[in-house]
PAFIFI-681163 format. One record per atom (N, C-alpha, C, CB): residue number from 1; residue in three letters; atom name; x, y, z. Coordinates in steps of 0.001 Angstrom, whole numbers, plus 500000, padded with zeros to 6 digits. Glycine has a CB too. Layout:
! PAFIFI-681163
n / res / atom / c1 / c2 / c3
NUM / ala / CA / X / Y / Z
...
//
This chain:
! PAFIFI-681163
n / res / atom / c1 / c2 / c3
1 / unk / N / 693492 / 170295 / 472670
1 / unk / CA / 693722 / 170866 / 473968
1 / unk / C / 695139 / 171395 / 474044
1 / unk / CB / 693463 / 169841 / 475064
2 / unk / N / 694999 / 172457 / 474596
2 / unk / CA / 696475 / 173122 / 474886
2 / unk / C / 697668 / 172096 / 475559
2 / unk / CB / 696234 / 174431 / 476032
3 / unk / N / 699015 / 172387 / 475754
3 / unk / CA / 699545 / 171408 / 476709
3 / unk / C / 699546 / 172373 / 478104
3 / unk / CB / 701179 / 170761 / 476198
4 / unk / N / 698856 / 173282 / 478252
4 / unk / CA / 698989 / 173821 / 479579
4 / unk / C / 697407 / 173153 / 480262
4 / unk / CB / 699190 / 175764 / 479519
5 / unk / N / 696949 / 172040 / 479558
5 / unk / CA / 695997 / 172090 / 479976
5 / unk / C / 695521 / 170861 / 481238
5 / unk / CB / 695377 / 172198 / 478836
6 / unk / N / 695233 / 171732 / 482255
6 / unk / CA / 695066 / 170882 / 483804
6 / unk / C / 693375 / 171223 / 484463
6 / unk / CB / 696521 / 171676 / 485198
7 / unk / N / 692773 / 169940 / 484121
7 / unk / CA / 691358 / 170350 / 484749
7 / unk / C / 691168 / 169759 / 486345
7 / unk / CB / 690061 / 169656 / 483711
8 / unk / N / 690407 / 170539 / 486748
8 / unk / CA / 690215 / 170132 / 488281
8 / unk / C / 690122 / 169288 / 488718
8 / unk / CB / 689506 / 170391 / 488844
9 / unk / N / 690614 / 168620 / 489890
9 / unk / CA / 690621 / 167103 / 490099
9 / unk / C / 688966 / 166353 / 489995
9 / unk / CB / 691338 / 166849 / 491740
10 / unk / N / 688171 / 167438 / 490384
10 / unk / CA / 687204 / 166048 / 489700
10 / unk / C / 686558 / 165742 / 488474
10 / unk / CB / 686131 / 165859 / 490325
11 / unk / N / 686748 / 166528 / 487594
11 / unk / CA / 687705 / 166680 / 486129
11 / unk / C / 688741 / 165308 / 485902
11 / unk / CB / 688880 / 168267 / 486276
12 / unk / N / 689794 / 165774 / 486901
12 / unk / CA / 690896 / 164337 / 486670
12 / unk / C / 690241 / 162911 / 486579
12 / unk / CB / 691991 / 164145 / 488052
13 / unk / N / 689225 / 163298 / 487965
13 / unk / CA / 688783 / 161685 / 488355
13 / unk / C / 687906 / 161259 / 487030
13 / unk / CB / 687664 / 161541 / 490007
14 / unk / N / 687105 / 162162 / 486832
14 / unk / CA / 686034 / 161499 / 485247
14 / unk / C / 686856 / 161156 / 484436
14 / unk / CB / 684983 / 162573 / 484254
15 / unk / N / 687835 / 161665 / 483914
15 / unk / CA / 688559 / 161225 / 482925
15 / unk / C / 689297 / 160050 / 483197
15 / unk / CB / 689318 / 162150 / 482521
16 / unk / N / 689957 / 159938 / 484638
16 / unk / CA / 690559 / 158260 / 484475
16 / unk / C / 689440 / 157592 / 484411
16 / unk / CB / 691506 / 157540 / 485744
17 / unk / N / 688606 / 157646 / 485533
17 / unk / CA / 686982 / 156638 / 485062
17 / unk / C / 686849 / 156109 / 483990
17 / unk / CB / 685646 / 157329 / 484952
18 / unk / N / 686543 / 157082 / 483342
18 / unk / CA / 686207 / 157284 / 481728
18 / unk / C / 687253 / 156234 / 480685
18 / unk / CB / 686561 / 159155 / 481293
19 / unk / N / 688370 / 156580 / 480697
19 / unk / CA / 689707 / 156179 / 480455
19 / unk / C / 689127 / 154387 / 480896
19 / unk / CB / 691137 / 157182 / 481610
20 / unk / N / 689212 / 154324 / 481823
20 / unk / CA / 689234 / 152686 / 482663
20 / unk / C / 688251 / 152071 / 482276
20 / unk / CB / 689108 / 152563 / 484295
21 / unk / N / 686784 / 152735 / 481830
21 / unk / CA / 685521 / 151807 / 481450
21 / unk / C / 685833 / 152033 / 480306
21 / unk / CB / 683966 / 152070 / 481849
22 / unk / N / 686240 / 152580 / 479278
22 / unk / CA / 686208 / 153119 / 477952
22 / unk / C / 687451 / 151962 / 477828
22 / unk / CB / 686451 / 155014 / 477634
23 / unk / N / 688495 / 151468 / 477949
23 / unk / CA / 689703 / 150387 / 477796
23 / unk / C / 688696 / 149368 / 477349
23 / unk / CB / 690743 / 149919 / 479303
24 / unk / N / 687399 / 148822 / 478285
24 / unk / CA / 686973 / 147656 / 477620
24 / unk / C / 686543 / 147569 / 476454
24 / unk / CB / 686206 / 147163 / 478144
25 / unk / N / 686024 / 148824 / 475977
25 / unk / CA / 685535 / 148495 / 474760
25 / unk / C / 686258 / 148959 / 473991
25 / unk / CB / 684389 / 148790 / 474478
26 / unk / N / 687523 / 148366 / 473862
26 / unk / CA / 688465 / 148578 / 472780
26 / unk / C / 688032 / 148105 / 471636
26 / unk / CB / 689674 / 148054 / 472991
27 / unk / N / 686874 / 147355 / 471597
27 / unk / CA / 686589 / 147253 / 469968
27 / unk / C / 685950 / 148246 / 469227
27 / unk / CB / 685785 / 146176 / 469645
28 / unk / N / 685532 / 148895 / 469642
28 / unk / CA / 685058 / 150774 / 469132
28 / unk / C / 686073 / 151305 / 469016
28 / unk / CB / 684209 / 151888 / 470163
29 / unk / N / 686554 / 152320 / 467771
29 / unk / CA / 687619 / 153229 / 467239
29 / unk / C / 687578 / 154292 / 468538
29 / unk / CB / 687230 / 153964 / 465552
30 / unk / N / 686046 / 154960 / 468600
30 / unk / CA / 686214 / 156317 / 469043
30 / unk / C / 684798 / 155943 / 470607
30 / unk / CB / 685742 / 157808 / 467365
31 / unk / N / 685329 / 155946 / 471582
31 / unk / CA / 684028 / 156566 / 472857
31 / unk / C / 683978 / 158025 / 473110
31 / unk / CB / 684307 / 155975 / 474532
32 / unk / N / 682947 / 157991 / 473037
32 / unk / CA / 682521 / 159832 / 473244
32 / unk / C / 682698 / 159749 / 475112
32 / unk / CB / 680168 / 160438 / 472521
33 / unk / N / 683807 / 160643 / 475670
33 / unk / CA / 683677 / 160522 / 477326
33 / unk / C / 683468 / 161614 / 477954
33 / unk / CB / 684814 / 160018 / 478025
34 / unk / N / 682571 / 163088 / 477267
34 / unk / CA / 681880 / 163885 / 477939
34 / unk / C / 682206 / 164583 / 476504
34 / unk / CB / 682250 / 164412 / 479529
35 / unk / N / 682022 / 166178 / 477368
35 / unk / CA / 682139 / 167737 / 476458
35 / unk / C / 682506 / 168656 / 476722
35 / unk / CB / 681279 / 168338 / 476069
36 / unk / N / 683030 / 169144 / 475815
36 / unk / CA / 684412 / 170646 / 476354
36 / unk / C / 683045 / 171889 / 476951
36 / unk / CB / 685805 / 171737 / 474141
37 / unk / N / 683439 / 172403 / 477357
37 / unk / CA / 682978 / 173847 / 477885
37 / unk / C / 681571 / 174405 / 477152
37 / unk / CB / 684265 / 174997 / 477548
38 / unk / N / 682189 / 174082 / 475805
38 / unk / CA / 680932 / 175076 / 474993
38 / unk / C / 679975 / 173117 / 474391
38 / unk / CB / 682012 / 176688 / 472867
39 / unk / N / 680009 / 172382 / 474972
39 / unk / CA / 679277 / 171522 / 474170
39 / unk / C / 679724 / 170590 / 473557
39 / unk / CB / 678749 / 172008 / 473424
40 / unk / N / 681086 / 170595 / 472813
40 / unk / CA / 681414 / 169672 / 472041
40 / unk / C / 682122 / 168150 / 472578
40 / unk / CB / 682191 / 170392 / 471223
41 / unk / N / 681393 / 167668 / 471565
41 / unk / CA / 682168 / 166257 / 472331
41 / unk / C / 683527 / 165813 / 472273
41 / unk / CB / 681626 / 165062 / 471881
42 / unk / N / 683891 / 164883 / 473366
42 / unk / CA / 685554 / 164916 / 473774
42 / unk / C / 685129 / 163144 / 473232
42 / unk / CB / 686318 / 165468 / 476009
43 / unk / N / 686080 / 162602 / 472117
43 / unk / CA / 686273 / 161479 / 472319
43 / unk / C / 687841 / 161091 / 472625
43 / unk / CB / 685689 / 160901 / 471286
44 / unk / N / 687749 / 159366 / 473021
44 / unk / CA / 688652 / 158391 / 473541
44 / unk / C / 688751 / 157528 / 472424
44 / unk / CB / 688215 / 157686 / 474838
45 / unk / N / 690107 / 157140 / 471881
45 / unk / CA / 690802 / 156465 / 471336
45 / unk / C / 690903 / 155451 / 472221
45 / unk / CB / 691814 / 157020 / 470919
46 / unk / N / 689672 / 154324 / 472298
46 / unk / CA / 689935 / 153033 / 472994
46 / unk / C / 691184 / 152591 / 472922
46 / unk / CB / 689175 / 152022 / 472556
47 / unk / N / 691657 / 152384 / 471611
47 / unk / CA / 692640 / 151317 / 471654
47 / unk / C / 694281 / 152232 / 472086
47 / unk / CB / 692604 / 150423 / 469900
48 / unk / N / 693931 / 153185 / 472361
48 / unk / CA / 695106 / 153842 / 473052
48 / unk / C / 695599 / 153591 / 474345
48 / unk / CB / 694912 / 155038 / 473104
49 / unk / N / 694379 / 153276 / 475104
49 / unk / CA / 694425 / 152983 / 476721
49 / unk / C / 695756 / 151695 / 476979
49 / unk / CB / 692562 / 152266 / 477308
50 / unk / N / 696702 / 152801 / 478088
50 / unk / CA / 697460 / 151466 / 478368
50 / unk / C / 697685 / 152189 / 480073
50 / unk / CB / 699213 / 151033 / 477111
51 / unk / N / 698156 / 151396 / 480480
51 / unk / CA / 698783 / 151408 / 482033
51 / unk / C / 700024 / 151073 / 482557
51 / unk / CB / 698161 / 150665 / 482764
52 / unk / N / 700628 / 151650 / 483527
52 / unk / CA / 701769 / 151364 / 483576
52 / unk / C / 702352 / 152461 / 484654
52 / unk / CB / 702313 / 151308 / 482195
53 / unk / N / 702810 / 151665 / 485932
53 / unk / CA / 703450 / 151898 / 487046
53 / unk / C / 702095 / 153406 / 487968
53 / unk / CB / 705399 / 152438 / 486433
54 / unk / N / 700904 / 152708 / 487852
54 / unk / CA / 699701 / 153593 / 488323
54 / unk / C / 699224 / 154941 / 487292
54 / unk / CB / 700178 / 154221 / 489847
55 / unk / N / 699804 / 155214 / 486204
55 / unk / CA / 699481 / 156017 / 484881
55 / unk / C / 698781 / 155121 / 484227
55 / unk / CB / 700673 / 156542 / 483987
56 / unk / N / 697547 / 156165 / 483524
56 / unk / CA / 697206 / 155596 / 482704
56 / unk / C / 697242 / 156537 / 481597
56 / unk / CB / 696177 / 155000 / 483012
57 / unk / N / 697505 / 155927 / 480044
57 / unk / CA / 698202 / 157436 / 479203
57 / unk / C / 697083 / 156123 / 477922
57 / unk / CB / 700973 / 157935 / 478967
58 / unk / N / 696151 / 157807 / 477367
58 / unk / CA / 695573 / 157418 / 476135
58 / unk / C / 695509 / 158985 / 475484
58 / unk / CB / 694007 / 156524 / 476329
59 / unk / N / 694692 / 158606 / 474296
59 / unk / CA / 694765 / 159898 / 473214
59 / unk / C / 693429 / 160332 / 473475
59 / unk / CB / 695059 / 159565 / 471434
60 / unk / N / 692799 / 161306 / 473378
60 / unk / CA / 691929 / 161990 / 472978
60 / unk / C / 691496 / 162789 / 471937
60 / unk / CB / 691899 / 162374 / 473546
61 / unk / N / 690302 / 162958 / 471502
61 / unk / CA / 690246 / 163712 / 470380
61 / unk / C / 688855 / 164994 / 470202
61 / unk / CB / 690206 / 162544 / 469271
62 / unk / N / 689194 / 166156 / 470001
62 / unk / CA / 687970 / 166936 / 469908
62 / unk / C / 688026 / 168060 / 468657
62 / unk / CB / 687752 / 167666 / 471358
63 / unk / N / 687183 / 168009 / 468164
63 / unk / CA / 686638 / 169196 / 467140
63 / unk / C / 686876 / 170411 / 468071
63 / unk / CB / 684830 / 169060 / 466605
64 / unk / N / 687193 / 171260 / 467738
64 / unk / CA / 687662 / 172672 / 468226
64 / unk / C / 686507 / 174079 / 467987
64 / unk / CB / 689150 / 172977 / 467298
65 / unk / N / 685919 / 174506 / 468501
65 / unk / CA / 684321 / 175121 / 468719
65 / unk / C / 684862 / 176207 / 469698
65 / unk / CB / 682907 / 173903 / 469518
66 / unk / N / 684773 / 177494 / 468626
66 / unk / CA / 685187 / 177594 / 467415
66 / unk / C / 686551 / 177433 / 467235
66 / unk / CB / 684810 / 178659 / 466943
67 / unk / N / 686848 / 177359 / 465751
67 / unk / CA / 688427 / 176835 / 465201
67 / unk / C / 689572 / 177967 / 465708
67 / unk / CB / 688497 / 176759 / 463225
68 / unk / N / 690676 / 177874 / 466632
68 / unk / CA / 691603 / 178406 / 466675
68 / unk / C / 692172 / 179071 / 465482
68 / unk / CB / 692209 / 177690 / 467161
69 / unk / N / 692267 / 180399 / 465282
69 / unk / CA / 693184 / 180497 / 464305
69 / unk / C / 694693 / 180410 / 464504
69 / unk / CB / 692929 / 181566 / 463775
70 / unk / N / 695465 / 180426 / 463391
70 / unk / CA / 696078 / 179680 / 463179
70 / unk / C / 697195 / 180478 / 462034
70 / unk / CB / 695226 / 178554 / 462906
71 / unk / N / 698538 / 180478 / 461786
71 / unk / CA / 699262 / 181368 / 460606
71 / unk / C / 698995 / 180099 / 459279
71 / unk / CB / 701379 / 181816 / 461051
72 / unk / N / 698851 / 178805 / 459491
72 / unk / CA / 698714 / 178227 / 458531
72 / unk / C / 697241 / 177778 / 458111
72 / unk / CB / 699541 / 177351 / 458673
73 / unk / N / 696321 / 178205 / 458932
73 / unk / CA / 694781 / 178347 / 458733
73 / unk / C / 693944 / 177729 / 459804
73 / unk / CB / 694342 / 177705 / 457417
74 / unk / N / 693044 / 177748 / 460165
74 / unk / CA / 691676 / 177713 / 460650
74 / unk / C / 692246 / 176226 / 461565
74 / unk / CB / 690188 / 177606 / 459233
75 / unk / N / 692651 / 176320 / 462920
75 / unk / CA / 692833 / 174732 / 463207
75 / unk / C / 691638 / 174204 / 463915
75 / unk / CB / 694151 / 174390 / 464149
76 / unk / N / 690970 / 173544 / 463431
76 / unk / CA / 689756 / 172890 / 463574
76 / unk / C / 689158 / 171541 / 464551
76 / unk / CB / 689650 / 172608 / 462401
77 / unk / N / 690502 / 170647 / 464397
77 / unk / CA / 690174 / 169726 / 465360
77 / unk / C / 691651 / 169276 / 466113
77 / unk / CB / 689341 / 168472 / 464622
78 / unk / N / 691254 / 168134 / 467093
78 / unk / CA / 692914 / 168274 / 467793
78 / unk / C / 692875 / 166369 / 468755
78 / unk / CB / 693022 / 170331 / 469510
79 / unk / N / 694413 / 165946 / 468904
79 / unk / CA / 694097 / 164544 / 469548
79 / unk / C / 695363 / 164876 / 469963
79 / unk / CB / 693695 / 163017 / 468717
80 / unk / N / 695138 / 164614 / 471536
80 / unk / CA / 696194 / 164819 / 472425
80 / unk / C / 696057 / 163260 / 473139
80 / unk / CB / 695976 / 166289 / 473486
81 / unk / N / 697642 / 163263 / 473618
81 / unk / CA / 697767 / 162144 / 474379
81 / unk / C / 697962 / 162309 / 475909
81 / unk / CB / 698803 / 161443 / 473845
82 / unk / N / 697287 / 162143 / 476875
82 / unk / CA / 697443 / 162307 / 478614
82 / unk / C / 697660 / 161561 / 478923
82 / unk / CB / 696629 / 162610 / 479524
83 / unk / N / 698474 / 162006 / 480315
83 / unk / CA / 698857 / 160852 / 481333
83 / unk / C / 697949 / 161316 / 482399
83 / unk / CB / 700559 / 160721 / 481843
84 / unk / N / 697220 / 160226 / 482789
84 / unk / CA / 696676 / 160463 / 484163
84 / unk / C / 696969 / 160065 / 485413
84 / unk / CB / 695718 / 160183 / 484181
85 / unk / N / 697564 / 160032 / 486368
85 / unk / CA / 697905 / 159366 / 487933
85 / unk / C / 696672 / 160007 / 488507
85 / unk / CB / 699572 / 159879 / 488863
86 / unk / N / 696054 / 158005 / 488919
86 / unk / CA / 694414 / 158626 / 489374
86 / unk / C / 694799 / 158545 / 490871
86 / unk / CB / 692710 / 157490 / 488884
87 / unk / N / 696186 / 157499 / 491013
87 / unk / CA / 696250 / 158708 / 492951
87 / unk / C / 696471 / 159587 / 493108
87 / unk / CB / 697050 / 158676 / 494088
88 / unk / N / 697265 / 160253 / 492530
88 / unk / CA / 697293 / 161937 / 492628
88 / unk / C / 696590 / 162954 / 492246
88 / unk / CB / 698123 / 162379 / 492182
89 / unk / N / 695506 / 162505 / 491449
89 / unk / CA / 694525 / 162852 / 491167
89 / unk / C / 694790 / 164223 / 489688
89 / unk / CB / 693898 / 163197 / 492644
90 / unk / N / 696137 / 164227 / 488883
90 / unk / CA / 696607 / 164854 / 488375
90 / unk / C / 696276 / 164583 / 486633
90 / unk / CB / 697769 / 164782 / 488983
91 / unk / N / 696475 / 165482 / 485642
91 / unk / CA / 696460 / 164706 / 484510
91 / unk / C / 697627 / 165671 / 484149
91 / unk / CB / 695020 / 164515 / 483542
92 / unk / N / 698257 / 165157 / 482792
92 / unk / CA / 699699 / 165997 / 481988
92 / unk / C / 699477 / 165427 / 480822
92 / unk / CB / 701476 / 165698 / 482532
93 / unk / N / 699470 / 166421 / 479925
93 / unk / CA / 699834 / 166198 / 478229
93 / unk / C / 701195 / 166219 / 477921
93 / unk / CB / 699244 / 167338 / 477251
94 / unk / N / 701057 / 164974 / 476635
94 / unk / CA / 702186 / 164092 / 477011
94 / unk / C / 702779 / 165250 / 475476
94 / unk / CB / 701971 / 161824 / 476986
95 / unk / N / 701703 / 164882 / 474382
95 / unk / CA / 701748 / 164904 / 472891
95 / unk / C / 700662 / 165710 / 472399
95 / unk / CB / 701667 / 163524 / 472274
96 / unk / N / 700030 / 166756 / 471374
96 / unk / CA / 699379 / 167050 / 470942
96 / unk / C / 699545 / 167434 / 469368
96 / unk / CB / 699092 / 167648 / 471721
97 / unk / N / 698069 / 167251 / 468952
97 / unk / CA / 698324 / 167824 / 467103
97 / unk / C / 697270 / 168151 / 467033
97 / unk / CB / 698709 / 166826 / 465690
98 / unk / N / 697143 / 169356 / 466265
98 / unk / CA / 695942 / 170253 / 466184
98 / unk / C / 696325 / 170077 / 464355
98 / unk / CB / 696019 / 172155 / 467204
99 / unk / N / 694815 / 169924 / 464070
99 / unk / CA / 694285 / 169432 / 462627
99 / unk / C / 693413 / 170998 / 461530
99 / unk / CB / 692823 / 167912 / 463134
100 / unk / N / 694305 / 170825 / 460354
100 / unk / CA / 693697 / 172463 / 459464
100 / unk / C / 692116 / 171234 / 458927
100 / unk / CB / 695357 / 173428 / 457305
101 / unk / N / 691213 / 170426 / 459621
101 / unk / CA / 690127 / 169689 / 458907
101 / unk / C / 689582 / 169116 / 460222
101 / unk / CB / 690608 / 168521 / 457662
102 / unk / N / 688357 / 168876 / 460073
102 / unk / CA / 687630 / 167796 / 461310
102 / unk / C / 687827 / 166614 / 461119
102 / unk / CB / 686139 / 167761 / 461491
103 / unk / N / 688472 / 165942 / 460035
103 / unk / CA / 688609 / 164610 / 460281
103 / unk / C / 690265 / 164067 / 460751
103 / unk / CB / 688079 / 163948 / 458924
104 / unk / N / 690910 / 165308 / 460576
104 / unk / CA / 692094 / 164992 / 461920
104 / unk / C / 693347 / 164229 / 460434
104 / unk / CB / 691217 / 163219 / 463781
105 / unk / N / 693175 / 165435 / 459703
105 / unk / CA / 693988 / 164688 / 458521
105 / unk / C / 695428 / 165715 / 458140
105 / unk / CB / 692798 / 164521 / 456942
106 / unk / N / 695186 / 166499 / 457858
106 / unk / CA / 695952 / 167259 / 457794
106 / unk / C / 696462 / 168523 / 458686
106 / unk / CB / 695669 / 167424 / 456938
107 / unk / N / 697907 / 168051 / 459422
107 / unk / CA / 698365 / 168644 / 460323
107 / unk / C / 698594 / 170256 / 460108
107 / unk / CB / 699421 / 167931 / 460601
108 / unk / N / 698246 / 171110 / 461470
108 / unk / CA / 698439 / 172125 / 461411
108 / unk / C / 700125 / 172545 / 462463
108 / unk / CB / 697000 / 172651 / 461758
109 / unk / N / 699470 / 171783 / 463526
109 / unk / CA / 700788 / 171980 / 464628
109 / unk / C / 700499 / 170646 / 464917
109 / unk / CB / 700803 / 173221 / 466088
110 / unk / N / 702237 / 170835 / 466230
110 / unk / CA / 702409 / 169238 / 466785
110 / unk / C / 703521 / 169788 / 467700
110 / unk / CB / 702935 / 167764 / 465516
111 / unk / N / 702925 / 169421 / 468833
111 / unk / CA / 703552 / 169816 / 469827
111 / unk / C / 704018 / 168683 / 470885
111 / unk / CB / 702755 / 170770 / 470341
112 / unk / N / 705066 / 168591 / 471319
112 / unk / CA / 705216 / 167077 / 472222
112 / unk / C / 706317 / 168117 / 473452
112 / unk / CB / 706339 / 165184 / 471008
113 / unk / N / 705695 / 167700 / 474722
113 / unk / CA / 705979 / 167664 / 476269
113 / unk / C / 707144 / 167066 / 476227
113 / unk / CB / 704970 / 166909 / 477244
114 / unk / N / 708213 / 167981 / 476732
114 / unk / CA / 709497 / 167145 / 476793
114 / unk / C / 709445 / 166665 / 478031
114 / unk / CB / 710841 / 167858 / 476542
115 / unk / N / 708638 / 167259 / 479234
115 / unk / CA / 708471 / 166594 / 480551
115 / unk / C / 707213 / 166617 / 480873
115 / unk / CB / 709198 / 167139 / 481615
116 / unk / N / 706262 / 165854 / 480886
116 / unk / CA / 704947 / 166071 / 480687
116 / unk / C / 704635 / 166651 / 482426
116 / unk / CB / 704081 / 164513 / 480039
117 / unk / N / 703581 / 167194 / 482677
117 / unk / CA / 703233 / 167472 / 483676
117 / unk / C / 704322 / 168761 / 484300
117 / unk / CB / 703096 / 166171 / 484344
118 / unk / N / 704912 / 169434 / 484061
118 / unk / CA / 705888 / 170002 / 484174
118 / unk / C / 705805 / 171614 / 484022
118 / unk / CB / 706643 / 169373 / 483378
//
């Protein structure tokens, strides 16, 4: 996901939801917590979920449909980290890395929010 990227608050709200039931089962690597636009699935890095002062900030991860190009090639998949404030109903990318492979191995870019939400 881009870091310009802000979905509609009830958009926001599924994703903290999501985020908050998806924390319990931190014993699963990956929860699938919906699908981008064209279909593909968005997973949650359980064990990312943390909280702190009404934020809740975890990683996400999605295969990219179709692959962004790219000057260093084909970027294919991507795991960003959000902050969500579910009273404000807002989300902000904190961190992102977009992957030249689908299994999220070899970096293409890496981009980090010097002020997230901003």
């Amino acid at each position: 996901m881009p870091s310009s990227f802000s979905p509609p608050r009830l958009g926001a709200i599924v994703l903290a939801g999501s985020l908050l039931l998806a924390s319990s089962a931190a014993a699963q690597k990956l929860v699938e917590i919906g699908q981008t636009s064209v279909g593909t699935p968005v997973f949650l890095e359980a064990k990312s979920v943390t909280r702190r002062d009404g934020i809740v900030t975890a990683a996400v991860r999605v295969r990219l449909q179709p692959p962004l190009k790219h000057a260093l090639g084909d970027l294919r998949s991507s795991r960003t980290i959000a902050m969500v404030d579910c009273a404000k109903q807002t989300v902000a990318t904190k961190e992102s890395w977009y992957y030249l492979d689908d299994a999220g191995k070899r970096v293409g870019m890496h981009k980090v929010v010097k002020l997230p939400g901003s």
